[in-house]
C-alpha positions as CSV (number, residue, x, y, z in Angstrom):
1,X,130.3,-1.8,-1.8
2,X,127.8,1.1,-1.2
3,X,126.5,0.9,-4.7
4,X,126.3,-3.0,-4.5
5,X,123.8,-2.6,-1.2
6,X,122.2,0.5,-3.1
7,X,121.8,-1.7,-6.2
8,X,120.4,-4.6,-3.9
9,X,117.7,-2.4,-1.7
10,X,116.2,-0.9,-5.3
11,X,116.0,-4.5,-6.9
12,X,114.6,-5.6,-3.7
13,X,112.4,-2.4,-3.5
14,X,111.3,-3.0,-7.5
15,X,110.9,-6.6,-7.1
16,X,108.4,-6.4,-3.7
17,X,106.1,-3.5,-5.6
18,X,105.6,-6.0,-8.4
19,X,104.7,-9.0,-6.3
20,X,102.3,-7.0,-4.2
21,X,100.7,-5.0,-7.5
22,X,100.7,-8.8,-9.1
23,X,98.4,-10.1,-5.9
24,X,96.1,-7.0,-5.7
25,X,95.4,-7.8,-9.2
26,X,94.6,-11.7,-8.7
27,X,91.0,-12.1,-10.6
28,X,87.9,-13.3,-8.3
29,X,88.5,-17.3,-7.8
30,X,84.9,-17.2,-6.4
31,X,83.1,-15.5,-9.3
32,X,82.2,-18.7,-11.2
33,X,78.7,-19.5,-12.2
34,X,78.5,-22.5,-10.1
35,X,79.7,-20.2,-7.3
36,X,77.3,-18.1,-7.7
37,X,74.1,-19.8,-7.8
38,X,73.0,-19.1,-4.5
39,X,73.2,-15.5,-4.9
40,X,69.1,-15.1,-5.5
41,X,69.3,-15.3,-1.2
42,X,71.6,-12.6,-1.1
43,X,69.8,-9.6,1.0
44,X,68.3,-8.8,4.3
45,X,65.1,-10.7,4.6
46,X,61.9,-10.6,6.8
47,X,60.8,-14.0,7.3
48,X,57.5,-15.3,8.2
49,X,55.9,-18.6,8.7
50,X,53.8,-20.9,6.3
51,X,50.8,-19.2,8.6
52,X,52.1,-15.8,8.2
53,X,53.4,-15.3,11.5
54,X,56.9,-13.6,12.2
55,X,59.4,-16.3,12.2
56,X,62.4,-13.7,12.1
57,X,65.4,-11.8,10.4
58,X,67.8,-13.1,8.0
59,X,70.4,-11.0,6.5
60,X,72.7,-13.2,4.0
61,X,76.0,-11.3,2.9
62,X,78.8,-12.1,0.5
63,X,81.9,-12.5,2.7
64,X,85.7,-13.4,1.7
65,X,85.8,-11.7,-1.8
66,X,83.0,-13.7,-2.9
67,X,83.3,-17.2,-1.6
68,X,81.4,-17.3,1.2
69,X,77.7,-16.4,1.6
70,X,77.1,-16.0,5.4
71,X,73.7,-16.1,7.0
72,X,72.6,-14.0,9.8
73,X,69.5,-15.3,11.6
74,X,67.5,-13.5,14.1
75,X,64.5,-15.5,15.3
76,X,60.9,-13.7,16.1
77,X,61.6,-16.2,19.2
78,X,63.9,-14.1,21.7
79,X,67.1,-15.5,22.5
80,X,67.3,-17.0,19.5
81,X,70.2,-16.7,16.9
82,X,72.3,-18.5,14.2
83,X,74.7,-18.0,11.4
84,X,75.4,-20.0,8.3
85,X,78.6,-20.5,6.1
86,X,77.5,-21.5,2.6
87,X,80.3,-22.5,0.3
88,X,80.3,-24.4,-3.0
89,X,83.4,-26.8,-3.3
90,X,84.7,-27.1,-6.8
91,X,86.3,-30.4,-6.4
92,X,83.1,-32.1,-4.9
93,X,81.1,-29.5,-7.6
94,X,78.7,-28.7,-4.2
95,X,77.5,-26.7,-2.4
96,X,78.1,-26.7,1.5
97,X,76.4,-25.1,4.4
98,X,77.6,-25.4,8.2
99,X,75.0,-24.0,10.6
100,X,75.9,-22.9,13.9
101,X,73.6,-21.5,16.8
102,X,73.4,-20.0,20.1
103,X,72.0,-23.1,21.6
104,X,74.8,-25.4,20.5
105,X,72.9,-26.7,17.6
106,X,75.3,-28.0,14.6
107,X,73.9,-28.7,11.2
108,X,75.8,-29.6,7.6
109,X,75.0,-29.7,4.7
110,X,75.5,-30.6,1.1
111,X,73.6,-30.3,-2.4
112,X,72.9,-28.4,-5.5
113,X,71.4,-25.9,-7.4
114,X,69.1,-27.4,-10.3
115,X,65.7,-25.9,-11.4
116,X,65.6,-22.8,-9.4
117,X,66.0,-24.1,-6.5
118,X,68.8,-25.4,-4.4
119,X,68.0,-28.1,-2.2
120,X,70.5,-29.3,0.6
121,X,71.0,-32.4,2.5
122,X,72.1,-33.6,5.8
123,X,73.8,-37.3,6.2
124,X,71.7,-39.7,7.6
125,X,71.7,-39.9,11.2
126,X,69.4,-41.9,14.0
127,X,66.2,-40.0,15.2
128,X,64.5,-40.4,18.3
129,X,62.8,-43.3,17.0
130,X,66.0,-44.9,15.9
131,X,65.2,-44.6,11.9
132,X,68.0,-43.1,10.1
133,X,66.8,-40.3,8.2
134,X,68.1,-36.8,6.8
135,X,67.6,-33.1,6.7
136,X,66.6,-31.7,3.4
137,X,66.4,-28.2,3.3
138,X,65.0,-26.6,-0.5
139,X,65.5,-22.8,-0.9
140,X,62.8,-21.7,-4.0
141,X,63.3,-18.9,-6.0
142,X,60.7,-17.1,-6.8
143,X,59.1,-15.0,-9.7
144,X,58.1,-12.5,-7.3
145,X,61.3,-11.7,-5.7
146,X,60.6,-14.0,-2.8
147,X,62.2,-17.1,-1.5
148,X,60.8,-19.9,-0.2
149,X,62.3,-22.4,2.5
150,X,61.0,-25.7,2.9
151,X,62.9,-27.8,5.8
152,X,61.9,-31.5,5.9
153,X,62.9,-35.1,7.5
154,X,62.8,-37.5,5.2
155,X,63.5,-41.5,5.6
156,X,64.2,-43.3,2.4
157,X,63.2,-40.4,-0.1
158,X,59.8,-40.0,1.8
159,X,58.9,-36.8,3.5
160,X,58.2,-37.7,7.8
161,X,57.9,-34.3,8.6
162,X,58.5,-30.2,8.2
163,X,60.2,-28.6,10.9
164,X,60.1,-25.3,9.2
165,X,58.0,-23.8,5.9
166,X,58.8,-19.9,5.4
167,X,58.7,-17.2,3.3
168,X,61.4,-15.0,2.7
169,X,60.3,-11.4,1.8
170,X,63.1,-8.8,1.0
171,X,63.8,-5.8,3.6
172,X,64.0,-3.0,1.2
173,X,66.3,-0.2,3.3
């Protein structure tokens, strides 16, 4: 009987080494191309206005072995703050964002990356005027290392306004 339980605890002992080496060795389900598209944001960035004003901080990390990119904003505005969850979906092939800030502001969502550039939408939902529009917003890479944000309201594929045009300037630390 002792050599049965001894016999059992080592097959149970073998067995839970090889599961546990067999999941630490699972490859990266997030490192795909498509997945990684957004990765030209990845840094900690000092903002500024279209004017050249401080708009604020953003620090974007990689979070949940690669398949989150979470955004850390910090406005030039005290008081202030917001983070961002930016996903890509491979069975809808796109990407997600769901923006959350200290004010109770709630904002997703959904697009591509095409061109250098990967430009988001919002549904459509009633403004104060009661037209339905959307939220497009358009991060550009550019040559320079820089990105730029362009945030816009638009009503049947025409621009009605920009809430927010920035520059994106990398923090070297």
């Amino acid at each position: 009987m002792k050599k049965i339980v001894l016999f059992l605890s080592l097959t149970v002992s073998i067995l839970s080494s090889g599961i546990i080496t067999g999941q630490a060795k699972t490859p990266c389900n997030c490192c795909t191309e498509n997945h990684s598209a957004f990765d030209f944001w990845l840094g900690k960035w000092q903002v500024t206005n279209a004017d050249g004003s401080e708009a604020g901080v953003n620090t974007i990390s990689k979070i949940q072995d690669n398949c989150i990119l979470r955004e850390e904003w910090t406005s030039a505005t005290a008081g202030y703050t917001g983070t961002s969850y930016n996903y890509y979906d491979a069975n809808t092939k796109k990407w997600n964002q769901l923006w959350l800030d200290n004010q109770g502001g709630v904002l997703k969502l959904v697009g591509n990356y095409a061109n250098n550039k990967m430009i988001l939408e919002s549904e459509e939902q009633k403004n104060k005027e009661g037209k339905l529009v959307k939220n497009r917003i358009t991060w550009t890479k550019k040559n320079d290392g820089t990105v730029l944000q362009l945030w816009e309201v638009i009503h049947n594929d025409k621009v009605l306004s920009t809430l927010f045009k920035g520059t994106y300037t990398p923090i070297n630390e």
